[in-house]
TORSERO-682029 format. One record per residue (C-alpha): residue number from 1; x, z, y; residue in one letter. Coordinates in steps of 0.05 Angstrom, whole numbers, padded with zeros to 5 digits, always signed. Each point is the difference from the previous one (the first is absolute). Example, Ala and Ser with C-alpha at 12.3 -4.5 7.8 and 13.67 -1.06 7.14 Angstrom:
BEGIN
(node 1, (+00246, +00156, -00090), a)
(node 2, (+00027, -00013, +00069), s)
***
This chain:
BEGIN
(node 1, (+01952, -04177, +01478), x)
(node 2, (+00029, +00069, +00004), x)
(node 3, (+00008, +00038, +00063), x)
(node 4, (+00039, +00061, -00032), x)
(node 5, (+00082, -00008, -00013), x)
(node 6, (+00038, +00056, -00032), x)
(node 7, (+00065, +00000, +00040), x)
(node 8, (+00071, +00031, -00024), x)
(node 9, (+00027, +00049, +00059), x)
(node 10, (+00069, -00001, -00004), x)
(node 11, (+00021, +00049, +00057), x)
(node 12, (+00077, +00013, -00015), x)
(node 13, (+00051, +00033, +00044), x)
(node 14, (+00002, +00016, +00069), x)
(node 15, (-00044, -00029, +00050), x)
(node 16, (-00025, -00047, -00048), x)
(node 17, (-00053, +00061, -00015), x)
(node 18, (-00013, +00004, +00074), x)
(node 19, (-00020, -00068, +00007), x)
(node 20, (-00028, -00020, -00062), x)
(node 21, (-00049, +00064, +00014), x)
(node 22, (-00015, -00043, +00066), x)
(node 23, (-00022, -00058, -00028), x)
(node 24, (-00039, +00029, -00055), x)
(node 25, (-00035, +00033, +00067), x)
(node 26, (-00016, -00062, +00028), x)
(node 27, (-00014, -00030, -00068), x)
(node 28, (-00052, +00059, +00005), x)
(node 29, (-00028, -00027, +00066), x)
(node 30, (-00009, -00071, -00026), x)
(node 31, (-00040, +00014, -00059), x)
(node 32, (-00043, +00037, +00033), x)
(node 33, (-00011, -00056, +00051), x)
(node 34, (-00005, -00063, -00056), x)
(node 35, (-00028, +00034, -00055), x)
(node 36, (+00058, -00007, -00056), x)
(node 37, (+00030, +00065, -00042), x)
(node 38, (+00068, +00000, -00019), x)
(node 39, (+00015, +00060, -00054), x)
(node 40, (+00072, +00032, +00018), x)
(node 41, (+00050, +00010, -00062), x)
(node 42, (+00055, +00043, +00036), x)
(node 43, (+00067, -00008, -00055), x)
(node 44, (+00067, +00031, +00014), x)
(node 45, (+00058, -00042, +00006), x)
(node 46, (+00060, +00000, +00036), x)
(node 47, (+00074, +00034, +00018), x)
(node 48, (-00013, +00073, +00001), x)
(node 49, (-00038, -00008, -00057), x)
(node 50, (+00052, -00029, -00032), x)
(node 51, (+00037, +00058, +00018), x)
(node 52, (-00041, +00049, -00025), x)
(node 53, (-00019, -00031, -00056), x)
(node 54, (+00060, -00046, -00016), x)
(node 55, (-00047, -00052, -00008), x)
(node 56, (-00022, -00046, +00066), x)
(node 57, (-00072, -00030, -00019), x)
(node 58, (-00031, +00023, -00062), x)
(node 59, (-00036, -00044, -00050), x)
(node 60, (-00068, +00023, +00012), x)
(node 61, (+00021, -00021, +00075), x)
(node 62, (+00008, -00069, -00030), x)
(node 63, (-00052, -00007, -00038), x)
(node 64, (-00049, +00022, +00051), x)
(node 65, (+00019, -00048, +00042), x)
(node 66, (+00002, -00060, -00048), x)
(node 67, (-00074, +00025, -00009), x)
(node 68, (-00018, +00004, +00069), x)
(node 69, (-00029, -00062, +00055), x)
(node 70, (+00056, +00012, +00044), x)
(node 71, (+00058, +00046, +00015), x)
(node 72, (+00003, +00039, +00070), x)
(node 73, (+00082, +00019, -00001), x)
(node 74, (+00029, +00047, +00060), x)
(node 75, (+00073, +00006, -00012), x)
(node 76, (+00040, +00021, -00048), x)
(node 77, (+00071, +00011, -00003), x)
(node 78, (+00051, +00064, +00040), x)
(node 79, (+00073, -00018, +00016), x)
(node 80, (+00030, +00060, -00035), x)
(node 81, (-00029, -00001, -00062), x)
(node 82, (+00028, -00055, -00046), x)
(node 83, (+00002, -00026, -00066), x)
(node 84, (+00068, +00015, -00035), x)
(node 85, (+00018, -00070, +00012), x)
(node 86, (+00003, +00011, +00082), x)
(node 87, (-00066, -00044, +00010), x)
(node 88, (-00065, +00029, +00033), x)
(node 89, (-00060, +00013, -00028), x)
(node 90, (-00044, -00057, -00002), x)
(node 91, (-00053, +00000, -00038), x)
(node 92, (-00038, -00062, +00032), x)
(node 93, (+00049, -00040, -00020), x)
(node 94, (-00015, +00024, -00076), x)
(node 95, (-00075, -00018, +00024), x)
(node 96, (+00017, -00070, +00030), x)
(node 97, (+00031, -00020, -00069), x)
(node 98, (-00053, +00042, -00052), x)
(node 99, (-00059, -00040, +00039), x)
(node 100, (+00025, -00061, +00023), x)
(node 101, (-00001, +00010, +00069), x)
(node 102, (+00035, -00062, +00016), x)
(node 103, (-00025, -00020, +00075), x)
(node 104, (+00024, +00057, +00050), x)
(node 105, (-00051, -00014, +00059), x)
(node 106, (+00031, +00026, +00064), x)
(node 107, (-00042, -00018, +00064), x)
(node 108, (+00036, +00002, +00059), x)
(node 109, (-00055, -00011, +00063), x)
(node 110, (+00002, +00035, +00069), x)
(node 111, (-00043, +00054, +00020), x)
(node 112, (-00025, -00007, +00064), x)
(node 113, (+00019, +00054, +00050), x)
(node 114, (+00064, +00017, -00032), x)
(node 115, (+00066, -00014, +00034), x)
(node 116, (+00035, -00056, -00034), x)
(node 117, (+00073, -00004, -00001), x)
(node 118, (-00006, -00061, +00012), x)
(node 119, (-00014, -00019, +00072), x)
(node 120, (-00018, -00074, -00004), x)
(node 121, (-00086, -00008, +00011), x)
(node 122, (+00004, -00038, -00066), x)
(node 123, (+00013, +00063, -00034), x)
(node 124, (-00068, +00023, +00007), x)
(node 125, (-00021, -00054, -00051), x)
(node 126, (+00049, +00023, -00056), x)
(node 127, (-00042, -00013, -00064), x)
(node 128, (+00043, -00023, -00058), x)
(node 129, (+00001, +00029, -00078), x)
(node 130, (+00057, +00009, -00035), x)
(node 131, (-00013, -00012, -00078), x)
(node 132, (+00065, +00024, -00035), x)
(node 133, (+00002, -00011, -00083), x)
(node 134, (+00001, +00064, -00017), x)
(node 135, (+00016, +00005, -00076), x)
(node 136, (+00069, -00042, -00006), x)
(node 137, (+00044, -00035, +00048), x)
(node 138, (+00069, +00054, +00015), x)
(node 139, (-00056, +00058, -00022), x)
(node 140, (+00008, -00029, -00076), x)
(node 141, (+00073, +00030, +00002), x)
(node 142, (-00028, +00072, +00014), x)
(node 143, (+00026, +00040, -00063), x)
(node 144, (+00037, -00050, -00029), x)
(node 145, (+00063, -00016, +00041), x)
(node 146, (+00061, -00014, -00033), x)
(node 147, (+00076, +00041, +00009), x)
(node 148, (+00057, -00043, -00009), x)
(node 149, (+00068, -00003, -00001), x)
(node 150, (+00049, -00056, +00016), x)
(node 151, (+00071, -00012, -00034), x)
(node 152, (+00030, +00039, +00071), x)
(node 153, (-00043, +00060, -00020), x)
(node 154, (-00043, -00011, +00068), x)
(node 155, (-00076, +00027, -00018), x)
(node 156, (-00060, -00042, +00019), x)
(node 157, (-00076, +00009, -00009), x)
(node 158, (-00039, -00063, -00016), x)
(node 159, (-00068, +00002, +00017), x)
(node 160, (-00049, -00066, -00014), x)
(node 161, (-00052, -00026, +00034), x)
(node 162, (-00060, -00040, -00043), x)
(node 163, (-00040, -00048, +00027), x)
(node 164, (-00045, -00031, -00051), x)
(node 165, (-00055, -00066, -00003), x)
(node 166, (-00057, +00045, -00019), x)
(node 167, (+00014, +00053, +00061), x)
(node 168, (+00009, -00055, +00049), x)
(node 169, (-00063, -00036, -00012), x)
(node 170, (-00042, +00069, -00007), x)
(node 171, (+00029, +00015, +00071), x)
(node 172, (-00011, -00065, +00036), x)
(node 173, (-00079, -00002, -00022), x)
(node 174, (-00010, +00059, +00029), x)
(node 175, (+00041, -00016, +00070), x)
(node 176, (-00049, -00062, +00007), x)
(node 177, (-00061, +00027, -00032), x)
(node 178, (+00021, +00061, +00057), x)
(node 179, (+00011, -00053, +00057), x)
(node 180, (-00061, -00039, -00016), x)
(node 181, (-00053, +00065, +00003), x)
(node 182, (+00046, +00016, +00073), x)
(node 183, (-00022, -00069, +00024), x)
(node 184, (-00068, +00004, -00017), x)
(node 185, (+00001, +00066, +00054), x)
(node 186, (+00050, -00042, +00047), x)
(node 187, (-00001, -00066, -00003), x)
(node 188, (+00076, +00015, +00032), x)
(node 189, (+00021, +00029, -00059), x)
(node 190, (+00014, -00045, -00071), x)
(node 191, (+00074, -00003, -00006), x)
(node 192, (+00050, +00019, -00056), x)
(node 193, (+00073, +00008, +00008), x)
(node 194, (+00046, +00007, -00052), x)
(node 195, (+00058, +00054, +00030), x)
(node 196, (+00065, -00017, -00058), x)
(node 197, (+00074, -00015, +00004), x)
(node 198, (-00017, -00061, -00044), x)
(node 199, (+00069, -00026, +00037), x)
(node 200, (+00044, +00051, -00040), x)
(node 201, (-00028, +00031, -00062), x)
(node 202, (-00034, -00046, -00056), x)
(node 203, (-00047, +00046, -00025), x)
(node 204, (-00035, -00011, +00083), x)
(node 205, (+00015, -00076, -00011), x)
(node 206, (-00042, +00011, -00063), x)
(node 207, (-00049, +00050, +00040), x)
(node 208, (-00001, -00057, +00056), x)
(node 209, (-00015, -00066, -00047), x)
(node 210, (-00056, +00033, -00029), x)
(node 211, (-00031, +00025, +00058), x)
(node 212, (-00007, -00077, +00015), x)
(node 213, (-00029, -00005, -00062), x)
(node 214, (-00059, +00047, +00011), x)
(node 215, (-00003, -00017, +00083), x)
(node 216, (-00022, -00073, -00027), x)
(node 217, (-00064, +00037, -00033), x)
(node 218, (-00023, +00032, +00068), x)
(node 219, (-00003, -00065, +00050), x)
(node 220, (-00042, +00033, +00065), x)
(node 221, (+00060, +00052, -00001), x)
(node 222, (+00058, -00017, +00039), x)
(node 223, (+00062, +00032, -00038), x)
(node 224, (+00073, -00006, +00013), x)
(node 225, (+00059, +00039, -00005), x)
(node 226, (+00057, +00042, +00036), x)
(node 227, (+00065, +00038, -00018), x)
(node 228, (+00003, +00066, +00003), x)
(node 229, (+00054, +00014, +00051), x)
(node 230, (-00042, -00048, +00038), x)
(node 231, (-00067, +00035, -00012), x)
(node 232, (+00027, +00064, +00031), x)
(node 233, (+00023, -00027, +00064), x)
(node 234, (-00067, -00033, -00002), x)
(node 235, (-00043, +00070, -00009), x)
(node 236, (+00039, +00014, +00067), x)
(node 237, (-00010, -00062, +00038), x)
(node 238, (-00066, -00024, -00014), x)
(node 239, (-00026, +00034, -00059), x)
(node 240, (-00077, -00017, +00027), x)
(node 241, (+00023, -00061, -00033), x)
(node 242, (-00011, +00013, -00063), x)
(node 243, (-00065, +00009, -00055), x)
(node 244, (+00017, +00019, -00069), x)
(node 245, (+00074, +00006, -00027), x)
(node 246, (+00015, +00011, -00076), x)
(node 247, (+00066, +00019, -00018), x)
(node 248, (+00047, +00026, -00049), x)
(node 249, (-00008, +00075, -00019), x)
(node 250, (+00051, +00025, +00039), x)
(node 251, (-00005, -00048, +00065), x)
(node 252, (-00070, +00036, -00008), x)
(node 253, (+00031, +00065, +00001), x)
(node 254, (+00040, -00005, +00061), x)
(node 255, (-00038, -00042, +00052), x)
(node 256, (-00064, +00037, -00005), x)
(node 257, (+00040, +00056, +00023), x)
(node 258, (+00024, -00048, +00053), x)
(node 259, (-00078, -00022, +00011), x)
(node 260, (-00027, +00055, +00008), x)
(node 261, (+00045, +00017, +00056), x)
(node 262, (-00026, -00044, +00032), x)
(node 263, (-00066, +00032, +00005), x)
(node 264, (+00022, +00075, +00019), x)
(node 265, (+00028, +00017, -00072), x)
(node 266, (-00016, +00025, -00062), x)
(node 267, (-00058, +00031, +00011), x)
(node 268, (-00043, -00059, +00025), x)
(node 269, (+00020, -00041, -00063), x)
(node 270, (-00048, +00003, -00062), x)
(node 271, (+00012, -00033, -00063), x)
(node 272, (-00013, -00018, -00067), x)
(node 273, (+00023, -00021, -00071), x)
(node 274, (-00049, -00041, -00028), x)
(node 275, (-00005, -00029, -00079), x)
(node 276, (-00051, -00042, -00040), x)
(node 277, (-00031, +00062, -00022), x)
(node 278, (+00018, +00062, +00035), x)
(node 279, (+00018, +00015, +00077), x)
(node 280, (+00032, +00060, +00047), x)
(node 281, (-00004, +00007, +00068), x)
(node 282, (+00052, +00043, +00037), x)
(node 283, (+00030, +00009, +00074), x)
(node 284, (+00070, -00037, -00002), x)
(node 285, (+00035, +00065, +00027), x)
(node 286, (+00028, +00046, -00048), x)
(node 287, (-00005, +00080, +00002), x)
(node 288, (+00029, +00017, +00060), x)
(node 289, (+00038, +00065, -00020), x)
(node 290, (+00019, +00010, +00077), x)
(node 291, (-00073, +00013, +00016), x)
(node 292, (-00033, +00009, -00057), x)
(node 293, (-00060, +00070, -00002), x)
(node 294, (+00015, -00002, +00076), x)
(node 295, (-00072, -00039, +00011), x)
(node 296, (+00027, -00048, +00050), x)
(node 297, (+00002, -00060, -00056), x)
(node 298, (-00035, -00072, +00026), x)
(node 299, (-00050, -00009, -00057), x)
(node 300, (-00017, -00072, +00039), x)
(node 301, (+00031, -00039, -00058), x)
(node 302, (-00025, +00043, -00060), x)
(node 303, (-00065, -00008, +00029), x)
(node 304, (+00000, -00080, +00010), x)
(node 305, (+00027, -00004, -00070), x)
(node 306, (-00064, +00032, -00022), x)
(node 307, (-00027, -00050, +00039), x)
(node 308, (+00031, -00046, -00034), x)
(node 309, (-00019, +00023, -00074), x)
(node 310, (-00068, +00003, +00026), x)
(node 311, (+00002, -00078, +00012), x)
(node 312, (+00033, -00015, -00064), x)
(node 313, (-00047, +00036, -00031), x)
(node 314, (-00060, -00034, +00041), x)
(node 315, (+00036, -00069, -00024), x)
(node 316, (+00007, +00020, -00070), x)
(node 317, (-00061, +00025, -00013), x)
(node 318, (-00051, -00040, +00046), x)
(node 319, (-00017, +00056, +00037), x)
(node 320, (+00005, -00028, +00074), x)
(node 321, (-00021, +00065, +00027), x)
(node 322, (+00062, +00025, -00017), x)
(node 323, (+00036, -00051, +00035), x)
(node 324, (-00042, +00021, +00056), x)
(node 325, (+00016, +00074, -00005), x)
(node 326, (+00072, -00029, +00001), x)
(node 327, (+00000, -00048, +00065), x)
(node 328, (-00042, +00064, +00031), x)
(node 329, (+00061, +00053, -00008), x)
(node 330, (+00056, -00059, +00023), x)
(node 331, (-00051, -00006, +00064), x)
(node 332, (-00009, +00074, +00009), x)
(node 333, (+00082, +00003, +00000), x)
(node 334, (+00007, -00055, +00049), x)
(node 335, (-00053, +00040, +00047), x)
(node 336, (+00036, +00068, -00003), x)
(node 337, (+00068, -00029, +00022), x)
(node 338, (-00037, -00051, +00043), x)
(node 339, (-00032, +00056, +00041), x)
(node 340, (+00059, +00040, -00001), x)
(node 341, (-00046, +00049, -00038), x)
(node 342, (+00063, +00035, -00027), x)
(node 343, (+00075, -00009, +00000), x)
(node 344, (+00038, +00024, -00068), x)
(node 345, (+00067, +00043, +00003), x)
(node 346, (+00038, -00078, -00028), x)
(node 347, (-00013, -00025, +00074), x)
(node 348, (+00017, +00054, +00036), x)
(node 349, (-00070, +00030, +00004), x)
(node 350, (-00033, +00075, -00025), x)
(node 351, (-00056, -00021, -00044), x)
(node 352, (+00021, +00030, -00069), x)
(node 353, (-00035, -00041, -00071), x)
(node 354, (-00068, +00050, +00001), x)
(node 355, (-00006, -00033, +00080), x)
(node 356, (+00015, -00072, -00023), x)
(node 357, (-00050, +00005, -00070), x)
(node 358, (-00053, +00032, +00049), x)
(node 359, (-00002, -00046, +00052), x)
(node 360, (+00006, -00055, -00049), x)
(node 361, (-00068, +00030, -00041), x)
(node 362, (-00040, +00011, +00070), x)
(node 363, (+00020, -00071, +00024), x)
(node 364, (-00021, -00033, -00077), x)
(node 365, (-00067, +00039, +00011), x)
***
């Protein structure tokens, strides 16, 4: 079996180039150490490209990456630079949709040494994945809302939201194929729950029945369901309650933002959008304008999403030293923040993203 991957680079806007350059430093590192070569296809992409270009992610950007073995995304996207219609540049969105990218993967877990918001000892054993459909649910309205007008003259938009058989099932496989490779590592782990509002909306009635349907396939993994209001008072209560959690597209959206508060933010929270075929791997934060080319950017979660393609990858391709290389970097994190090794600017520290990638590389060495 191969051990050499030609990877898309898709760097973007602001500090996504910081801390995509930070992984790919530490991707460095780990090749060295477990004997793998991954070839680096930098493409451009992104807002100001868009707006020096007028166009936001060139073909050849696409077709690279439906070429490539996985996708290595920074950010892409800049407040102040729009499309005509008022909406941001996105082209992962365009990417989610081109490649089927239908399982957003957002891991939220607690590093040790960092200081939770939460003060409860449980919250040390926060460990839950979001899986959010990532290619319809509200999403499917994007572009396509509808203006209308009533008899009074009173103007409305009417967006729709699409939940369909074939995405639900897709979805729920790979929640309990997810939650059954977690319990093999922790036999604590092995738990699916369905986060709807099955008690308002049909199309999550719909979402809900079937989830039944495909729970019945997967008997050693318990599943069950929760609302949504009720899931977010959950993430603050006792979110060390929970294991893996798929959910509509946009529930997705918004309570991985919420979960990854939980663990110090946005820039300890990797993720990933994951298809049949292809996959990209990208910290959840966005481009941070405010701070962007000022070198004080957390590159943690750019660099456990490289982590994580580097397991997918290992999965995918039988190449278990890759899934090595992967549970070495998430180890090497834990250790630097363990030890107090460095503190990043996001909690209230000095160490700056070349500090952070450094001490990351010596402690993977």
């Amino acid at each position: 079996m191969s051990t050499a991957f030609d990877i898309v680079v898709l760097p973007g806007d602001g500090i996504g180039i910081e801390v995509t350059d930070a992984a790919l430093a530490v991707l460095d590192r780990a090749q060295a150490r477990f004997g793998f070569r991954l070839a680096h296809d930098r493409r451009p992409g992104g807002a100001h490209l868009y707006k020096d270009t007028g166009i936001a992610f060139p073909d050849a950007s696409m077709r690279a990456s439906e070429r490539a073995d996985a996708i290595l995304f920074g950010a892409m996207g800049w407040p102040d630079i729009r499309y005509p219609d008022g909406t941001e540049i996105a082209p992962q969105l365009d990417l989610r949709v081109a490649l089927d990218l239908y399982a957003g993967v957002r891991p939220i877990r607690a590093i040790p040494g960092l200081p939770l918001p939460l003060a409860a000892p449980e919250a040390a054993k926060i460990d839950f994945v979001i899986v959010r459909e990532s290619t319809e649910g509200w999403f499917h309205a994007r572009g396509q809302g509808r203006r209308v007008t009533n008899a009074a003259g009173d103007e409305a938009v009417q967006d729709t939201c699409e939940i369909s058989r074939r995405g639900c099932e897709r979805l729920f496989d790979f929640a309990f194929r997810l939650a059954e490779r977690r319990a093999r590592r922790d036999p604590a782990k092995g738990r699916v729950t369905l986060i709807d509002k099955s008690n308002v909306f049909l199309g999550m009635a719909f979402m809900n029945a079937v989830f039944r349907e495909r729970a019945a396939r997967y008997p050693r993994i318990a599943a069950d369901h929760c609302y949504i209001d009720a899931y977010c008072l959950n993430l603050i209560r006792k979110p060390w309650d929970y294991d893996v959690c798929p959910m509509e597209n946009q529930f997705g959206d918004i309570t991985s933002d919420l979960g990854a508060g939980l663990v110090c933010g946005m820039g300890y929270a990797p993720s990933a959008d994951i298809g049949d075929r292809h996959a990209l791997f990208q910290p959840s934060h966005g481009s941070a304008p405010d701070i962007a080319g000022r070198g004080i950017a957390n590159p943690t979660a750019a660099i456990l999403s490289a982590a994580m393609m580097l397991d997918w990858l290992g999965e995918r391709r039988d190449a278990p030293h890759l899934c090595d290389a992967a549970r070495s970097i998430e180890a090497a994190v834990d250790t630097v923040f363990r030890e107090r090794r460095v503190r990043p600017a996001d909690i209230g520290g000095g160490d700056g993203t070349g500090a952070v990638t450094r001490a990351i590389c010596e402690a993977l060495r």
